[in-house]
N, C-alpha and C positions, 0 to 999 in steps of 0.2 A: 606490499600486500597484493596479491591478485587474486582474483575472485573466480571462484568459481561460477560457470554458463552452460546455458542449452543455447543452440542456434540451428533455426530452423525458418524453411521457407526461401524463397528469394523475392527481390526485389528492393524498392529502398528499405536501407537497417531502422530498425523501431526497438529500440532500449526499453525493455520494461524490470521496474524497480519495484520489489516488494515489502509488505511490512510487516510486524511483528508475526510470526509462524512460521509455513513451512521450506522459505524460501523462494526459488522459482516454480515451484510444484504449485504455488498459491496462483499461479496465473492457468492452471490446466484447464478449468471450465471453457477459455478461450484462448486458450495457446494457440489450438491446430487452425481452428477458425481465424485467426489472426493470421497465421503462417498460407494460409492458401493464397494472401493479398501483398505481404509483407517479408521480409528479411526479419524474424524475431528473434533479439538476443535478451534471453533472461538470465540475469543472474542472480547469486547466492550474495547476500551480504554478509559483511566478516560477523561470525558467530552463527549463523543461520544456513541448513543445508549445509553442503558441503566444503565451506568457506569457514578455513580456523578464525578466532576470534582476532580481533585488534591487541595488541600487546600493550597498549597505551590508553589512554583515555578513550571511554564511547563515551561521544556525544551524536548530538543529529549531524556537528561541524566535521567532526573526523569521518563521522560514515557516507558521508556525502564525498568528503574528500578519496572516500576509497572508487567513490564510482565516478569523480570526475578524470582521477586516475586513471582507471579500466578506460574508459573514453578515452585518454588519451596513449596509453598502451595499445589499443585496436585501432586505433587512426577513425575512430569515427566522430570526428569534428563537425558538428551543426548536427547531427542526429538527433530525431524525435526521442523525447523522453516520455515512457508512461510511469507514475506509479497510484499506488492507491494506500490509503491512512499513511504510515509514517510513512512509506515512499513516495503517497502523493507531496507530501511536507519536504522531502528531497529531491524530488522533481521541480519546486517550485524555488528550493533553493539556489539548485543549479542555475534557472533562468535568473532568478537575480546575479549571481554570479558571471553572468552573460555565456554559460556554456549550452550547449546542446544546440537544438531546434527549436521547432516547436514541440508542447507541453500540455499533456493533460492528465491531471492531479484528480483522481475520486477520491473524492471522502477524506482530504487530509488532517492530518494534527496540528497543531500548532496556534490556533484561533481560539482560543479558552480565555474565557475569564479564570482569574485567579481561583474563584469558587469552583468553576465548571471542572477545572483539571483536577480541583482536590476532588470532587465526586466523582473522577473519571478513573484516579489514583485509588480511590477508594472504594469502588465497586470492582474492577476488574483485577485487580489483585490478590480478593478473594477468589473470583472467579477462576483464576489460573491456579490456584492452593485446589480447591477442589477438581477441578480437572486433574491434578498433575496426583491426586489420591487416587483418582478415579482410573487412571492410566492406563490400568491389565484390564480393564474393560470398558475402554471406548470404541475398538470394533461392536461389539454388541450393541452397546447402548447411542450410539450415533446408528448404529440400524435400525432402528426406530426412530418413527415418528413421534412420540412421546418421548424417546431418550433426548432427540434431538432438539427438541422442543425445550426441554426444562436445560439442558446445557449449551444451548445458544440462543436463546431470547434475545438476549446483548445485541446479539452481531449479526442479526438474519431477520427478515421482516416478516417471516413463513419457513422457520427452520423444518419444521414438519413436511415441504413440500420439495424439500432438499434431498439428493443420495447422499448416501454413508461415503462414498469416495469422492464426491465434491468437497466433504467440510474435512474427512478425516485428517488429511496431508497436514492443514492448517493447523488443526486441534493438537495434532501431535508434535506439531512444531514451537506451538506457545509452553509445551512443559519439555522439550526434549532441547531445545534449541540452549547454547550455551549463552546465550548473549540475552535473552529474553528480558533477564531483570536489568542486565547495566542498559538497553534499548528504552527499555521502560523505567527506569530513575532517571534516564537524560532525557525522558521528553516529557513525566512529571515537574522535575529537579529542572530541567535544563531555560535557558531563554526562550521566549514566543518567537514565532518563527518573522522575522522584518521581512518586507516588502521591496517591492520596485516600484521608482515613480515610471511613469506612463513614456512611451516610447524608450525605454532602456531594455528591455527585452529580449533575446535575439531572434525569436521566432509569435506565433500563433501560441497563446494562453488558453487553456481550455479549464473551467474547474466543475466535476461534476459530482453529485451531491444528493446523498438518500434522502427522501422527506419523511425516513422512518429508521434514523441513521439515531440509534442510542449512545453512540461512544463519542461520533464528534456532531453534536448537535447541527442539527438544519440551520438556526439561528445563525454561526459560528459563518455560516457562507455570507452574510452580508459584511462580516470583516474581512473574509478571503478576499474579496471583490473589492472593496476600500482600498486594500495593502496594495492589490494588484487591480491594477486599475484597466491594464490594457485587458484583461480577461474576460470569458465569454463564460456565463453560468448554465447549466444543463441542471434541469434536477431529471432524478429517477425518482418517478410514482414509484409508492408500495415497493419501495427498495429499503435495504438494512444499511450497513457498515460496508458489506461488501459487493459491490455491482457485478461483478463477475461469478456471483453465488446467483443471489436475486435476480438477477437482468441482464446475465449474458448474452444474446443478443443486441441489446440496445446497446449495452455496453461496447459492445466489438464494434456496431457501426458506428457511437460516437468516436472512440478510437480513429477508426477510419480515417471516417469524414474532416477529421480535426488535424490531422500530423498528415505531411508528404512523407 
């Protein structure tokens, strides 16, 4: 499998891992801002963007495996990893698997009670049914502040204060994308994501975390921090699901400040 990438920028490489949507286009609020400081390599997960699907089992285990891979296909060994929701959950697994760098995970999956996932399985898979009806008119209705509003509450802590080409990539990514629903049965369906004891790590831990985050609860980070002990918590004020919507800025510098 090789995945498809943007790379952009120089300096040291910064891997950033995206989740469920549009691919690497879900890093664009701070792509270029990231690339003024950094070597950025985004890529496409198998099914997602321009990356055909896995032929084989999705799990979170295989799709990780696709990007421990890619790391190891580009020679970038110790490389910082970014992702966010399920790629923050893949970011994090890599570090238990002792690959990458340093690591910083917004908003990941994997920290659910049994309960939590079934309301998380259970809200947003209507959500996607009706976006994916809605489909010939999500330009329009993402152009509004009220469109935007009633169709990302979920995932945005002020979707209404959001552009139409910040959310759309994503939006059109969770119905167009091939892989959306086996992504989303393996990380319903699939095992909780395990942990690293303390000093197994190979790099700097970072995990940071909407205090207005509806899909992976706020609560959900005092297990992140348990599993992963060496890690340093950040929340984002008045952030949703995704920091890079919400708080691109803070977002970029905690980036920064946290990965060589």
């Amino acid at each position: 499998m090789t995945l498809n990438y943007v790379r952009r920028g120089s300096g040291n490489p910064l891997l950033l891992v995206h989740g469920l949507g549009a691919g690497w286009q879900s890093w664009s609020p701070i792509l270029d801002e990231l690339a003024e400081h950094r070597e950025v390599i985004a890529v496409d997960l198998p099914g997602f963007g321009e990356t055909p699907p896995l032929t084989g089992e999705v799990s979170i285990a295989t799709l990780t495996d696709s990007v421990a891979d890619f790391i190891s296909e580009q020679g970038l060994d110790g490389v910082s990893t970014v992702g966010q929701s399920m790629g923050g959950r893949m970011v994090l697994e890599l570090a238990r698997r002792g690959v990458g760098g340093d690591t910083v995970a917004l908003d990941p999956g994997g920290f659910w009670t049994d309960r939590e996932v079934a309301v998380f399985g259970a809200t947003l898979r209507p959500s996607i049914a009706l976006v994916r009806a809605l489909r010939s008119r999500l330009p329009e209705l993402l152009g509004s502040p009220v469109g935007r509003t009633l169709l990302l509450a979920q995932l945005s802590a002020r979707p209404w204060a959001l552009s139409r080409d910040t959310v759309l990539p994503d939006v059109r990514g969770l119905v167009d994308s091939p892989s959306t629903g086996a992504a989303l049965d393996a990380l319903i369906k699939g095992p909780k994501q395990l942990g690293a004891p303390a000093g197994t790590v190979p790099g700097r831990v970072t995990i940071g975390w909407g205090r207005r985050d509806l899909v992976a609860l706020p609560r959900q980070a005092a297990r992140a921090t348990e599993l992963f002990p060496d890690a340093v918590l950040h929340w984002f004020d008045g952030c949703g699901h995704f920091p890079q919507w919400d708080a691109p800025h803070e977002a970029t510098k905690l980036i920064r400040d946290h990965t060589n």
